[in-house]
C-alpha positions as CSV (number, residue, x, y, z in Angstrom):
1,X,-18.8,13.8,-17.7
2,X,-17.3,17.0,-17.2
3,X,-13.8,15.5,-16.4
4,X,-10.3,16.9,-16.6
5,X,-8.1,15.8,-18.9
6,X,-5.8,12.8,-18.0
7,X,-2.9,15.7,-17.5
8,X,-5.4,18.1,-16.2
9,X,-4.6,20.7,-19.0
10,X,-6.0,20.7,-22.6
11,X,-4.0,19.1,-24.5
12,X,-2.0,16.2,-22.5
13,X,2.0,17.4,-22.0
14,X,4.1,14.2,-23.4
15,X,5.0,12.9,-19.7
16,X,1.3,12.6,-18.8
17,X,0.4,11.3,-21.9
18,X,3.4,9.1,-21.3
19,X,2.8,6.9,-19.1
20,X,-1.4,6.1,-20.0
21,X,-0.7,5.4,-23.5
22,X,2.6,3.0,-22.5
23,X,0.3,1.2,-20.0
24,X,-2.2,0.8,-22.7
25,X,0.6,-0.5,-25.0
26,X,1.9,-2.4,-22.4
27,X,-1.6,-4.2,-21.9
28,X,-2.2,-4.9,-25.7
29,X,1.5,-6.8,-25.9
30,X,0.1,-9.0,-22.9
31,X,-3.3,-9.8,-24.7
32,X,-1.8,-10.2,-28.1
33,X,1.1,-12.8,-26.3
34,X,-1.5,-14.8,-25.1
35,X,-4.2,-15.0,-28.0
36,X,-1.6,-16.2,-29.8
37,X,0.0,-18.7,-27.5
38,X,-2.5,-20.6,-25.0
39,X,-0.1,-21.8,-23.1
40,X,0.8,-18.8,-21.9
41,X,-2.7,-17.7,-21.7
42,X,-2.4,-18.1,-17.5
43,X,0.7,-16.6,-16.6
44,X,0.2,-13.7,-19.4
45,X,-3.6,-12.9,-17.3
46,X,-2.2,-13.2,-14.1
47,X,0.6,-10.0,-15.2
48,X,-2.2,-8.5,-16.5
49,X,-4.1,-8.4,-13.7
50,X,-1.1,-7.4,-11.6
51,X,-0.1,-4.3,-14.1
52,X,-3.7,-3.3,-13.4
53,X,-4.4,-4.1,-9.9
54,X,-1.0,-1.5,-10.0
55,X,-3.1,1.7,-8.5
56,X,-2.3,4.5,-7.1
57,X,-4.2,5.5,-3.9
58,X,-4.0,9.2,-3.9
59,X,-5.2,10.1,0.2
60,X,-6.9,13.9,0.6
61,X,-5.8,14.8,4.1
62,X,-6.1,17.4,6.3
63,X,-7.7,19.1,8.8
64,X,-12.0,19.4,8.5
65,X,-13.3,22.3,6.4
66,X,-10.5,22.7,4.3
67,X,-12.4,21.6,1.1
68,X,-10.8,18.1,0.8
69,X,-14.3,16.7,-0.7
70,X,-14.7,19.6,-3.2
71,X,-11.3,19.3,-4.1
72,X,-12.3,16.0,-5.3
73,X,-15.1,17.0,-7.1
74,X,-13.4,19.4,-8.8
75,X,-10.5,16.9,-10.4
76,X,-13.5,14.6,-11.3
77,X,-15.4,17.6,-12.6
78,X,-18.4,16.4,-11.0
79,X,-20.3,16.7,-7.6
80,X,-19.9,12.7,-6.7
81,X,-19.8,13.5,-3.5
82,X,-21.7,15.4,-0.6
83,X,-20.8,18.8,0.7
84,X,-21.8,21.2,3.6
85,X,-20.7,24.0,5.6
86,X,-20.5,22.2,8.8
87,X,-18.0,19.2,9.1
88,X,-19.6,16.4,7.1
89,X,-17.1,13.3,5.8
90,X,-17.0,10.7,8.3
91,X,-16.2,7.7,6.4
92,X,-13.0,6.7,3.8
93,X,-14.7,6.7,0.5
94,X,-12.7,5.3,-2.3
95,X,-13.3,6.5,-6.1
96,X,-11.8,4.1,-9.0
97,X,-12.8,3.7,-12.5
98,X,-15.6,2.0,-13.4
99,X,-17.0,1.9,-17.4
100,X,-21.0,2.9,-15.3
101,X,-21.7,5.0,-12.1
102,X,-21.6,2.6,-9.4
103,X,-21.6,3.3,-5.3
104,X,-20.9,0.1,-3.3
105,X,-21.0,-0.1,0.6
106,X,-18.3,-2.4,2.4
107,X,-19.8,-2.7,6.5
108,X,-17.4,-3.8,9.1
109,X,-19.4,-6.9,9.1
110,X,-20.8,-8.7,6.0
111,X,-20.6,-8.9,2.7
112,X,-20.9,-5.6,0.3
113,X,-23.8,-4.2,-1.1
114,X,-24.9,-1.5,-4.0
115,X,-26.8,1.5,-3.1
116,X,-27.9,4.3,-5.1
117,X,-25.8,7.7,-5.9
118,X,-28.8,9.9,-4.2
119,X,-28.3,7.7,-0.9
120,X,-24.4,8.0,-0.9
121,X,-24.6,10.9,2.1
122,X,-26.7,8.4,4.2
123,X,-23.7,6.1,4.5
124,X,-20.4,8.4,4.4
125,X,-21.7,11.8,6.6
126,X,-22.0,12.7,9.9
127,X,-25.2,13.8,9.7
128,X,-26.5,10.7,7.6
129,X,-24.5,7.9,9.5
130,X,-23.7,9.6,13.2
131,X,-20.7,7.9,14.3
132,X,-20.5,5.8,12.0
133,X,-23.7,4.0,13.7
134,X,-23.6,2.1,10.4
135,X,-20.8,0.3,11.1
136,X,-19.3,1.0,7.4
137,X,-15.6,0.6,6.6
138,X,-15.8,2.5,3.7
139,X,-17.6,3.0,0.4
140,X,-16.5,2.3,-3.2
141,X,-17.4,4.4,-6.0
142,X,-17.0,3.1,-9.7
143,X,-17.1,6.4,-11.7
144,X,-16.3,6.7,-15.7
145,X,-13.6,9.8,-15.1
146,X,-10.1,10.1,-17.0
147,X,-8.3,11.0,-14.4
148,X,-8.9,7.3,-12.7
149,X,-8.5,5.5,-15.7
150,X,-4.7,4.8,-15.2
151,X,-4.9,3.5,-12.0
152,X,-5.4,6.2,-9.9
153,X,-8.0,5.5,-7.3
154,X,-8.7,9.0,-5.3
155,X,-9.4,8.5,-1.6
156,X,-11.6,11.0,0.4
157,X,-11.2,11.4,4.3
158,X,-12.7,12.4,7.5
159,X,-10.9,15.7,8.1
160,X,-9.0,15.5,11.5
161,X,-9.8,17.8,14.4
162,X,-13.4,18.4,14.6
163,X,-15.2,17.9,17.5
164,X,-16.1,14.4,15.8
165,X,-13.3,12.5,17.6
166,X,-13.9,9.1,15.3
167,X,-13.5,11.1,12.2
168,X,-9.7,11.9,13.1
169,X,-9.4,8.1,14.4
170,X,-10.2,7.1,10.7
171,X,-8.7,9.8,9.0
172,X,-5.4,8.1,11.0
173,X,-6.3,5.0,10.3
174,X,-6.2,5.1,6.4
175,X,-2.5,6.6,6.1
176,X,-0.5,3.8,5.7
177,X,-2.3,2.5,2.6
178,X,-1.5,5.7,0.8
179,X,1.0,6.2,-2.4
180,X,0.8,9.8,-2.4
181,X,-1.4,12.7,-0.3
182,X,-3.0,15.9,-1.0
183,X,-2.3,17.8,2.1
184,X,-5.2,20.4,1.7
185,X,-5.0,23.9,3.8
186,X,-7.4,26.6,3.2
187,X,-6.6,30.3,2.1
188,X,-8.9,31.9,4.9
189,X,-7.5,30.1,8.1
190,X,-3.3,30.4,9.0
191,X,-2.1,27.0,9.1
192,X,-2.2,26.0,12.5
193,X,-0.5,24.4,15.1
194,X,-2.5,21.4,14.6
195,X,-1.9,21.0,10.9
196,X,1.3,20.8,10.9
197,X,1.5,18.0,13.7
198,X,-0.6,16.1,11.8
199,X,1.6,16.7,8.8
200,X,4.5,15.0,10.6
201,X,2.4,11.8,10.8
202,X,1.3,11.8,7.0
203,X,4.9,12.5,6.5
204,X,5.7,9.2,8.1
205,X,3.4,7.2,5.2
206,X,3.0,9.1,1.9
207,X,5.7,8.2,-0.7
208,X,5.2,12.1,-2.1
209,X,3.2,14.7,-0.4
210,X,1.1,17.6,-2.4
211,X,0.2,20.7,-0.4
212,X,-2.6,22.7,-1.9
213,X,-4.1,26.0,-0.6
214,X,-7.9,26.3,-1.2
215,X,-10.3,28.8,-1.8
216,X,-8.3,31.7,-3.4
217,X,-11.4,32.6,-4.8
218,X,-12.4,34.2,-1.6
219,X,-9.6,36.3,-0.9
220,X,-7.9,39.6,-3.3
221,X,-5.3,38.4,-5.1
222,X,-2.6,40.3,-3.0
223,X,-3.7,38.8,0.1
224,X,-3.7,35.4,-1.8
225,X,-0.1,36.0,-2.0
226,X,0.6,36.9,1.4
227,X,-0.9,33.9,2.8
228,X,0.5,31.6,0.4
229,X,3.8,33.1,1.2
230,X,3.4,32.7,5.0
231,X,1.7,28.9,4.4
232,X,4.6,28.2,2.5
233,X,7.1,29.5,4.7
234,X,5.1,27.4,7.6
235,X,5.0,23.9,5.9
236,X,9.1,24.1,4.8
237,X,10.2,24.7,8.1
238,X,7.7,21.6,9.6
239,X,9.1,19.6,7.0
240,X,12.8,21.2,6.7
241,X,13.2,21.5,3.1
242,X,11.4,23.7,0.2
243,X,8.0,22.9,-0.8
244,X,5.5,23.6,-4.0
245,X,2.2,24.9,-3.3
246,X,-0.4,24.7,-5.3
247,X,-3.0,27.3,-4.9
248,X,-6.4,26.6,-6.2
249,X,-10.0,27.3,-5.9
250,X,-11.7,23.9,-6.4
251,X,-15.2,25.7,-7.0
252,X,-14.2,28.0,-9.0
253,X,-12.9,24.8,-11.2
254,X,-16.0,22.4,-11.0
255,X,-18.2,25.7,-11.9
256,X,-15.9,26.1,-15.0
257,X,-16.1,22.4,-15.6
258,X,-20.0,22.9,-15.0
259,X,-20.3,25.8,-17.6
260,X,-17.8,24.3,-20.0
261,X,-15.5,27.8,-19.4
262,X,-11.7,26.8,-19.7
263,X,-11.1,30.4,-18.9
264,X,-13.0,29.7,-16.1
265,X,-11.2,26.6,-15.2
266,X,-7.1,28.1,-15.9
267,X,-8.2,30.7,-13.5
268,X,-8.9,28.4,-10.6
269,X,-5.3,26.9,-11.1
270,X,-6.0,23.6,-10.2
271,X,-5.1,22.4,-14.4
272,X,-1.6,23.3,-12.8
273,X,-1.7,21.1,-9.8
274,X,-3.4,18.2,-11.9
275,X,-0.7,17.7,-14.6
276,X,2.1,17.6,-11.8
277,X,0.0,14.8,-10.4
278,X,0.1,13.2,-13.7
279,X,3.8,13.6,-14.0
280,X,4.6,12.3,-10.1
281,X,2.3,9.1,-12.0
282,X,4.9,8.6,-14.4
283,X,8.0,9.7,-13.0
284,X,8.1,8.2,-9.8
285,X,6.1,5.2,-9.4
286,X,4.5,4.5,-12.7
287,X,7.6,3.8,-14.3
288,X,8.7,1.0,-11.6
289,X,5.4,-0.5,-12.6
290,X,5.5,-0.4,-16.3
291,X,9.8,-1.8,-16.5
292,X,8.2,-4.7,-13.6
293,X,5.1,-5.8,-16.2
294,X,7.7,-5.2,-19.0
295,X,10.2,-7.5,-17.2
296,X,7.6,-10.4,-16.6
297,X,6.4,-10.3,-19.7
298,X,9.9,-10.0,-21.5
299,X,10.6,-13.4,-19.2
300,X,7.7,-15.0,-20.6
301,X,8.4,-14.4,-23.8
302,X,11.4,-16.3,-22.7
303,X,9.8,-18.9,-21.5
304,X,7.8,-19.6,-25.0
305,X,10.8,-19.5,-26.9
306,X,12.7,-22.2,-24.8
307,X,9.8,-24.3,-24.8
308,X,8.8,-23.7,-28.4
309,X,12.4,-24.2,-29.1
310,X,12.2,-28.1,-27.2
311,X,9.1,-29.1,-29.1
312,X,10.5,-28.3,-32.0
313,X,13.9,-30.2,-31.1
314,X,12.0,-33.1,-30.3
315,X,10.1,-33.5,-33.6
316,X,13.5,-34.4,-35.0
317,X,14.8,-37.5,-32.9
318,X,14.0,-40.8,-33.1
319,X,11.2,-41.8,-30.5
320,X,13.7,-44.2,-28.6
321,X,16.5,-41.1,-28.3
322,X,13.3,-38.7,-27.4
323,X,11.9,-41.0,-24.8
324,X,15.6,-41.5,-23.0
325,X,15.8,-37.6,-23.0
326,X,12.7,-37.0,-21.6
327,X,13.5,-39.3,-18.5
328,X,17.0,-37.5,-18.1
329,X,15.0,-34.1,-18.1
330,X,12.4,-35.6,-15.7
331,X,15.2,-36.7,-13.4
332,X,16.8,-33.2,-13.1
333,X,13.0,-32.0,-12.5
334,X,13.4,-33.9,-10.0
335,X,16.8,-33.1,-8.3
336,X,15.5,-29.1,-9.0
337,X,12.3,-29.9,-6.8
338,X,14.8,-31.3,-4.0
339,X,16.6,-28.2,-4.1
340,X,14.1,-26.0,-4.0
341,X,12.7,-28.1,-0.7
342,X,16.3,-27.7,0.8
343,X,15.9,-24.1,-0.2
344,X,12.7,-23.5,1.5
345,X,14.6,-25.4,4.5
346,X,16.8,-22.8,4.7
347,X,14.1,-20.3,4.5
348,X,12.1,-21.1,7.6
349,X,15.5,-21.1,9.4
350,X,16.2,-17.6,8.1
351,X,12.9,-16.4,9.8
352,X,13.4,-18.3,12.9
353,X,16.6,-16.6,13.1
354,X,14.9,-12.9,12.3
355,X,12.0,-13.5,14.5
356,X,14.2,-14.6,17.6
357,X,17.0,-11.7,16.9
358,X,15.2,-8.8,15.8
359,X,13.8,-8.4,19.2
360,X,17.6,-9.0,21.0
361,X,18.8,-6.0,19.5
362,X,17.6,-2.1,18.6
363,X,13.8,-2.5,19.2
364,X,14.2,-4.4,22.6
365,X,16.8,-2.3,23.7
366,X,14.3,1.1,22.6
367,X,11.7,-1.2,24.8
368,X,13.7,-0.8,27.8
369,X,14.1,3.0,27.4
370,X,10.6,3.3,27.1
371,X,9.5,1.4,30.4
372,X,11.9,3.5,32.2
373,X,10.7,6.5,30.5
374,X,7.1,6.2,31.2
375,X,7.8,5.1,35.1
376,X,10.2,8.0,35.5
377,X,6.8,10.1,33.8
378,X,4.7,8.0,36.0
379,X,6.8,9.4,39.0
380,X,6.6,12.9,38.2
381,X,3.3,12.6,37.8
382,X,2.7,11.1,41.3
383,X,4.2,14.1,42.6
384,X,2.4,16.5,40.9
385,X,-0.9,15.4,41.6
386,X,-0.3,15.5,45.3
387,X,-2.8,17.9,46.0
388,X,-5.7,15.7,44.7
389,X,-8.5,14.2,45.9
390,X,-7.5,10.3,45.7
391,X,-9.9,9.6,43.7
392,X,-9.0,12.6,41.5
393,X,-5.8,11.1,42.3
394,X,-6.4,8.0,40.7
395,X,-8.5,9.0,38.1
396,X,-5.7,11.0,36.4
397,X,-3.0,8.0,36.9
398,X,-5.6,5.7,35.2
399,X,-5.7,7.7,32.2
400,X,-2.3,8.4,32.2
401,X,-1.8,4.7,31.4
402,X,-4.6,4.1,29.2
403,X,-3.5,7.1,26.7
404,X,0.1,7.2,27.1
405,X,1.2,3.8,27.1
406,X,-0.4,3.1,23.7
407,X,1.5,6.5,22.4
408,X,4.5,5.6,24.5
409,X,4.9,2.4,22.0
410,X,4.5,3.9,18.6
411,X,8.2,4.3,18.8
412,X,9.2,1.1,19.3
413,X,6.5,-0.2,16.8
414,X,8.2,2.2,14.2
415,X,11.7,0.5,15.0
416,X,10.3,-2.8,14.5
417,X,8.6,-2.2,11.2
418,X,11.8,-0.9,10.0
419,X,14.3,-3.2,10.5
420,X,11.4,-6.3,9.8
421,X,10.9,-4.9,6.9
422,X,14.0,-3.9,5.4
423,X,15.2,-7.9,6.5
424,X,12.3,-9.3,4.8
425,X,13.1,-7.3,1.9
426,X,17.0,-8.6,2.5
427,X,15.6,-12.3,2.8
428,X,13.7,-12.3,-0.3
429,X,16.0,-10.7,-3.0
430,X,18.3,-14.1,-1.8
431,X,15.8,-17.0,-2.1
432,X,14.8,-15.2,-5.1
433,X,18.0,-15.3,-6.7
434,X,18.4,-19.1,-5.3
435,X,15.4,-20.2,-7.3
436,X,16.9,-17.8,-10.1
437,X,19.7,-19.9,-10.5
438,X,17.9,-23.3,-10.1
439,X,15.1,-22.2,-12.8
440,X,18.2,-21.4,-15.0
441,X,20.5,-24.4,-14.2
442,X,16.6,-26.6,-15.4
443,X,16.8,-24.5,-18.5
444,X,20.6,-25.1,-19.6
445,X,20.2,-28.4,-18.6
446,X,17.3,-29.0,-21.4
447,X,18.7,-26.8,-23.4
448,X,22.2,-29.2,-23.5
449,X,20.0,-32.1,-23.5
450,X,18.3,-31.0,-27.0
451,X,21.4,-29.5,-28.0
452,X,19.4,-25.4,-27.5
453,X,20.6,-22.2,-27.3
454,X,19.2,-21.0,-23.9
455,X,17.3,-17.7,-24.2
456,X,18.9,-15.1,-22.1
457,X,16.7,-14.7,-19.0
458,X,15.3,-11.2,-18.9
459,X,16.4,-9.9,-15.4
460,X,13.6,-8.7,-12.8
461,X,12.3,-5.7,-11.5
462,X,10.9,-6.1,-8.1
463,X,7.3,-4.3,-8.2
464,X,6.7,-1.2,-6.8
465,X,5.5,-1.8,-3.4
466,X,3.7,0.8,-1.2
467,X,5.1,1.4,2.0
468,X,4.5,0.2,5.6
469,X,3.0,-3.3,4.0
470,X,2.0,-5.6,7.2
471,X,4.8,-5.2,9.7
472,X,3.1,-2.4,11.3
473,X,2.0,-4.3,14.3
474,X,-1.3,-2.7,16.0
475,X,-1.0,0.4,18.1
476,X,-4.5,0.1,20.4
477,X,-3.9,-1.5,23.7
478,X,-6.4,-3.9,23.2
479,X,-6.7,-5.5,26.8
480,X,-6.0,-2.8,29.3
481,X,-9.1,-2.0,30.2
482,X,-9.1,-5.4,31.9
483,X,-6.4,-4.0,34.0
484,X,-8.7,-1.1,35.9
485,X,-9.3,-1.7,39.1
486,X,-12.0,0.5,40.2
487,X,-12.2,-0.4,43.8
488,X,-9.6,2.2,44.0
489,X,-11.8,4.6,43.0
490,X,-13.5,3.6,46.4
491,X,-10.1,4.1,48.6
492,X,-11.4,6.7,50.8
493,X,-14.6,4.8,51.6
494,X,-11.7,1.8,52.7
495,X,-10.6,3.4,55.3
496,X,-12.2,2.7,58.4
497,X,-15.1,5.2,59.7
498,X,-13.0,5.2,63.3
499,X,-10.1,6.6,61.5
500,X,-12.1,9.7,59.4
501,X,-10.7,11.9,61.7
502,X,-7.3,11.9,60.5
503,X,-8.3,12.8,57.1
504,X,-4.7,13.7,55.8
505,X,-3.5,10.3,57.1
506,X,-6.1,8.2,55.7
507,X,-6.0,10.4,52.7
508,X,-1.9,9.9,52.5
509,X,-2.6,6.0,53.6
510,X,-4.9,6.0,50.3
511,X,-2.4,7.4,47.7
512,X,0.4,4.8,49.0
513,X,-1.9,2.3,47.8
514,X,-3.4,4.0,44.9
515,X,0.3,4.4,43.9
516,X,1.5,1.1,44.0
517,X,-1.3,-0.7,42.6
518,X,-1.0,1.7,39.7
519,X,2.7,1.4,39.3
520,X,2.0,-2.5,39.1
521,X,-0.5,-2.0,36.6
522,X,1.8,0.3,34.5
523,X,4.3,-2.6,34.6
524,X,1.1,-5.0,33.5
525,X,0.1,-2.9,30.7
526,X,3.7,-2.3,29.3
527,X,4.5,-5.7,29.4
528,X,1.2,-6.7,28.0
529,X,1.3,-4.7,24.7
530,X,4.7,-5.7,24.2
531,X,3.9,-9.0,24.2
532,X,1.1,-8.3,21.6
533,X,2.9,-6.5,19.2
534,X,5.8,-9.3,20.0
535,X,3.2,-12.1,19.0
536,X,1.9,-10.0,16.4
537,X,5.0,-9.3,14.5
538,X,6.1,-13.2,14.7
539,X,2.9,-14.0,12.9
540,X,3.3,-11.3,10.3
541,X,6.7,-12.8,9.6
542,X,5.0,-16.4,9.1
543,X,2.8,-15.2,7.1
544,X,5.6,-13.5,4.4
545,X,7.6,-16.5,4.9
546,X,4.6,-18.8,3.6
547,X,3.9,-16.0,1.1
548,X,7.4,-16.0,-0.3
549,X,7.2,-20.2,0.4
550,X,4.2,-20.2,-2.5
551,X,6.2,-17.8,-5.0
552,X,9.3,-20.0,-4.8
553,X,7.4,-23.0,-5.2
554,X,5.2,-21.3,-8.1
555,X,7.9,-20.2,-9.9
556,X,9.8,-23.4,-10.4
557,X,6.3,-25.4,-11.6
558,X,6.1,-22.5,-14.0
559,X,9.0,-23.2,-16.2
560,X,9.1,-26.7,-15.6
561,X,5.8,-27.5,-15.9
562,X,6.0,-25.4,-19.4
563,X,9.4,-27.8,-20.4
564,X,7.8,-30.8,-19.6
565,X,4.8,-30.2,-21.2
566,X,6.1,-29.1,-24.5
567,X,8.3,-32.5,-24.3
568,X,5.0,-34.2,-24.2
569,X,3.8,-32.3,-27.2
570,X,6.8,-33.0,-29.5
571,X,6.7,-36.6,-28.2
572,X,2.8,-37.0,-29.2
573,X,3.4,-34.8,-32.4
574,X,6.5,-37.3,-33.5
575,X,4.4,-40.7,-32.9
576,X,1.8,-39.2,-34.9
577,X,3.5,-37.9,-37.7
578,X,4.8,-41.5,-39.2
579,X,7.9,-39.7,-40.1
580,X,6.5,-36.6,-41.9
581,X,7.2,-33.8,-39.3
582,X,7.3,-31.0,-41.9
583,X,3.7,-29.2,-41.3
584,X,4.6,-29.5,-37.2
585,X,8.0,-27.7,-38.0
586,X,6.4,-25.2,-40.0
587,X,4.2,-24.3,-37.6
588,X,6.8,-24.5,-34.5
589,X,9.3,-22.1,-36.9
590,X,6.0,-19.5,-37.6
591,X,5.6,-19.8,-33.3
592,X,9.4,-18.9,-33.1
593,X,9.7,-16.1,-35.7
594,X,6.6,-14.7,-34.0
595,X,8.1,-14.8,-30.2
596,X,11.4,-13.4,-32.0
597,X,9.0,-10.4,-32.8
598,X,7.4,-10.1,-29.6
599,X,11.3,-10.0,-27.6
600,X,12.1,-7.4,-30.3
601,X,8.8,-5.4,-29.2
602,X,9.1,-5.4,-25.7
603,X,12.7,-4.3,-26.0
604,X,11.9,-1.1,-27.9
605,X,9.0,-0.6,-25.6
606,X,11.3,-0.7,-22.3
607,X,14.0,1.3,-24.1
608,X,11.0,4.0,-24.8
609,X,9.6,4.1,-21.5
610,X,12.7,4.6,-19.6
611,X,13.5,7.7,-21.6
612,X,9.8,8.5,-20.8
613,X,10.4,8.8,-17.4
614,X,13.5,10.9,-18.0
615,X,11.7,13.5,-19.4
């Protein structure tokens, strides 16, 4: 395949060559730890698989016909995906690596299916799936390209503000699962009005943000300048601080991919854009990713050594002292499992205690400005529309609460997700210390017991979370249309036929009531989301609490589970052996010497990749 280079130049600079070949390293340590030691065969996959579910969802963004899909094609140096002159991208198509070409549907409802490459356009297009009449959330393509092969998974979408409303609703929809974006504008349209609004919301999601300006091809290279200089000038003052641009011509780059012409290919400029990709990869995020894999593993290796350390302890007591030693350690198993329940105790009273006071302090006070902001909107409103018809009247107050309540809230929703989240975040770096110290008080205590030297514990790094991870409580006002009362549509045909000849006092008569019906439905609708998003939030919380619940709980059975077991082994080793321990010693010291070169290993290899990411 006619792919770019991992750093998108020829010839990979050291940072973007960094941080592949140190996840590759990174991956080989894992699998070599747990060839040679089974029993950390589990807890050595389940990192690996963590290091590797570790992607990077890059989102292209922006406004329809700006050449987001080609841009896409371009970096994969391939036409994966369909193209056309009108607006055509109507559903959120995901490309990650895969060793074979493979295109997988996943429907709203149902399991997933395969389909072939030729019939992608018939599921992800406006023209071959109108509306989405297909019902398809979005559409996975496996794809051998470099550029996706350290995690990167590139994510096309709908391009906002066509007359396809849906496509802007999903384009919307898709931003908070994004790592980074790739705000695409085009060289032959100003940025407009409407871009940069919809900038502001990416801004509110993407942990880094790269603008690119399309199709220089199709401009002379003095007015490429201009209106880079005038897009640039545009986007810093939107987002109040200096910006890069990057201006490319994405067919000009897959034709020079195409015809194998580097020349070609520099003078598009998108080789430029690509490595500082790569080096946002390794910089920013990929190195929180690499020293938390490098952490677990280095606590793992831990782990091995204490336990390899016991077994080889016990092969030297007599079975009567061995046994007595084992119940003591079994015993303060014990009094650790009691301490982790009080722990967890103390957890579900730290939620109850979020859950019932985040809502007593900024985000319910912010919910009380907004109900008297949209009635004193709902008032002016009222007045403006005097000169209506009622039931134009009562039209135009019916979709001011349908639209603007649900906008109204996104405020308030914003407050909650930041303060839940930041206290969930506080909540967990505590219980996560509290079982630190009881894991560690399990391991001195054996280690005392067998007369050990306790291995240093290797100290965490948190992974690298993306932002805006489940507190976001839903935004549609699911439920309001239950409020509509469309007799009022009818309020003119109320009034009496007797009375049709005082039209302006059966017409004012009307609006009093149109008025107050609608002013209690305001109050009906505001209080009904609230209490959504209220219920909403207090499950998401559950559901961490229960999810941090598990980790605790895992942790602990890790290590001890580990201790006990290699207890057991010594203690079946030492009936066995009649006395002659020798070969079992032999082998435990060759298990130690081994883990002593692992510790010394992943040392160097943290020391090297944080002066990788320095760079």
């Amino acid at each position: 395949m006619n792919a770019i280079p991992r750093s998108g130049v020829a010839g990979d600079t050291p940072a973007a060559a960094g941080y592949a070949d140190l996840k590759a390293e990174l991956l080989s340590l894992i699998d070599e730890l747990a060839e040679n030691f089974p029993g950390a065969l589990r807890p050595a996959l389940a990192l690996r698989d963590k290091l590797q579910a570790g992607h990077f969802d890059v989102l292209t963004v922006g406004q329809f016909k700006r050449g987001k899909t080609s841009l896409i094609n371009a970096l994969l140096g391939e036409s994966l995906l369909p193209t056309a002159a009108v607006p055509l991208t109507s559903v959120v198509t995901i490309l990650t690596y895969g060793e074979t070409h493979r295109v997988t549907v996943h429907p709203l409802d149902g399991g997933p299916f395969d389909i072939p490459p030729e019939a992608l356009a018939d599921y992800v297009t406006e023209p071959g799936n109108p509306g989405n009449g297909k019902g398809v959330r979005e559409v996975l393509i496996r794809t051998p390209s470099p550029l996706l092969r350290n995690g990167v998974r590139v994510v096309d979408t709908p391009g906002v503000g066509s007359v396809f409303r849906h496509n802007t609703d999903t384009a919307y929809a898709r931003l908070p699962q994004c790592d980074a974006a790739l705000f695409v504008l085009s060289a032959d349209q100003p940025v407009s009005e409407a871009e940069l609004e919809f900038l502001h919301e990416v801004r509110n999601y993407a942990g880094r943000i790269f603008f690119l300006l399309n199709k220089i091809d199709i401009l002379r290279e003095a007015d490429t300048g201009e209106v880079e200089r005038f897009s640039r000038r545009a986007l810093a003052e939107a987002v109040d601080a200096d910006v890069r641009l990057f201006p490319v011509s994405a067919a000009q780059a897959l034709a020079g991919k195409a015809a194998d012409d580097p020349a070609r290919l520099e003078a598009s400029r998108l080789p430029v854009f690509a490595e500082a990709l790569e080096r946002f990869l390794m910089e920013e995020k990929g190195a929180l990713l690499l020293d938390a894999a490098a952490s677990g593993l280095a606590r793992l290796i831990g782990r091995m050594r204490m336990e390899t350390g016991l077994e080889r302890r016990s092969l030297t007591l007599p079975i009567a002292e061995l046994d007595e030693k084992i119940a003591r350690f079994a015993a303060r198993r014990a009094q650790a499992e009691r301490e982790l329940r009080r722990l967890d105790g103390r957890l579900r009273q730290e939620f109850r205690l979020l859950a019932d006071g985040i809502f007593a302090g900024d985000p319910e006070r912010r919910l009380e400005e907004l109900s008297s902001r949209l009635g004193r909107r709902f008032d002016g409103l009222v007045l403006d529309q005097d000169h209506r018809t009622p039931k134009d009247f009562d039209e135009r107050l019916e979709t001011f609460i349908r639209e603007e309540v649900a906008e109204a809230f996104s405020g308030w929703r914003d407050a909650l997700e930041r303060q839940g989240g930041a206290a969930v975040a506080e909540i967990a770096e505590e219980f996560n210390l509290g079982i630190d110290e009881t894991i560690a008080d399990l391991q001195r205590f054996a280690g005392g017991l067998f007369r050990l030297a306790v291995p240093a514990a290797a100290p965490e790094t948190p992974w690298p979370e993306r932002p805006h991870t489940g507190f976001r409580p839903p935004g549609e006002p699911v439920g309001l249309e239950l409020l509509a009362e469309q007799a009022l549509k009818r309020a003119p045909d109320l009034v009496a036929p007797r009375f049709r000849k005082f039209k302006a006092l059966a017409e004012r008569w009307a609006r009093h009531g149109i008025v107050r019906r609608r002013r209690r439905q305001l109050a009906e609708a505001v209080e009904m989301l609230a209490g959504r998003i209220r219920s909403d939030f207090r499950r998401h919380l559950e559901e961490a609490r229960e999810e941090l619940s598990a980790s605790l709980r895992q942790r602990l059975a890790n290590v001890a589970d580990g201790l006990e077991q290699a207890l057991a082994r010594g203690a079946a080793e030492r009936s066995q052996a009649s006395g002659e321990a020798a070969p079992q010693l032999q082998r435990l010291e060759a298990q130690m010497a081994l883990l002593d070169g692992f510790d010394e290993r992943i040392q160097a290899f943290r020391m090297r990749a944080a002066a990788q990411a320095r760079t």
